[in-house]
C-alpha positions as CSV (number, residue, x, y, z in Angstrom):
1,X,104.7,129.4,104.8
2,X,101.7,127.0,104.7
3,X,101.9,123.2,103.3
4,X,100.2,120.0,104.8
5,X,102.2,118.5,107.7
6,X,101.1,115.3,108.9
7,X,103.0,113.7,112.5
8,X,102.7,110.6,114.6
9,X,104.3,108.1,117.3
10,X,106.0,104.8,117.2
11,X,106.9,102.3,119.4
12,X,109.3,99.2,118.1
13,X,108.5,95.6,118.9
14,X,112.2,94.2,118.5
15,X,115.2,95.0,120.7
16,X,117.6,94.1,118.1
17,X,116.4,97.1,115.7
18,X,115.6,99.7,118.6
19,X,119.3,99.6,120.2
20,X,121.8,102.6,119.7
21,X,125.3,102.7,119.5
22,X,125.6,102.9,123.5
23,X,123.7,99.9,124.0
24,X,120.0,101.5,125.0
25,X,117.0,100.4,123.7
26,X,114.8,103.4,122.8
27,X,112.0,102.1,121.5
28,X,109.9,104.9,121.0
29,X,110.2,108.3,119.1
30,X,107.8,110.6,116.6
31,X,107.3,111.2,113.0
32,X,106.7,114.1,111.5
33,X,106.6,115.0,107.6
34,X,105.5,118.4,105.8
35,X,104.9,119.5,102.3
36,X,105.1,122.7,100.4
37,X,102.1,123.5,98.5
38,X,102.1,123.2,94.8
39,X,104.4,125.5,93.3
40,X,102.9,126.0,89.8
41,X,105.7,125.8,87.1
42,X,103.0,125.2,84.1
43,X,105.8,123.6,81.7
44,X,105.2,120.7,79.1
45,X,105.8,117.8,81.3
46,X,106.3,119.9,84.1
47,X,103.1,120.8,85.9
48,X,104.2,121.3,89.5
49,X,106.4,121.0,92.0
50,X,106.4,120.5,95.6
51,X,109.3,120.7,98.4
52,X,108.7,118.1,100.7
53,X,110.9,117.0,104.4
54,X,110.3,114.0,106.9
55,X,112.4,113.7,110.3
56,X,111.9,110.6,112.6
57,X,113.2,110.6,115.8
58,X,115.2,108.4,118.0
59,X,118.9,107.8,118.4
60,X,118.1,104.4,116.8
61,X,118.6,102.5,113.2
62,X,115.8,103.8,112.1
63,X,115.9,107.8,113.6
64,X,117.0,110.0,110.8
65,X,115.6,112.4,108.2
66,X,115.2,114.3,104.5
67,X,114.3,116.6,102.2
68,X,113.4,116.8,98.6
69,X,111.4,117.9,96.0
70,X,108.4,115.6,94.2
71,X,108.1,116.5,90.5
């Protein structure tokens, strides 16, 4: 499959952004993006593209995650 992934922790400083919908305070959670390597499409004004996905975790306001492509 190969790619570049790149990961990390984080740990919140404010209670107000770092409490779920139950009332918890989790403030700490991981990070994690990756990236396709370049696909080659060789067009005019269309050298590359590459797929690329992030999740961030923690059933907080700032938990989620994506996906997408970088032209």
């Amino acid at each position: 499959m190969g790619g570049y992934i790149s990961a990390g922790i984080y740990h919140g400083m404010s209670d107000a952004l770092f409490t779920n919908s139950d009332g918890k305070i989790v403030k700490t959670g991981a990070m994690v993006g990756w990236s396709s390597p370049d696909i080659k499409v060789g067009l005019k004004g269309l050298e590359k593209i590459d797929i690329i996905a992030d999740i961030q975790t923690g059933k907080n306001v700032v938990g989620g995650g994506g996906f997408g492509a970088a032209i």
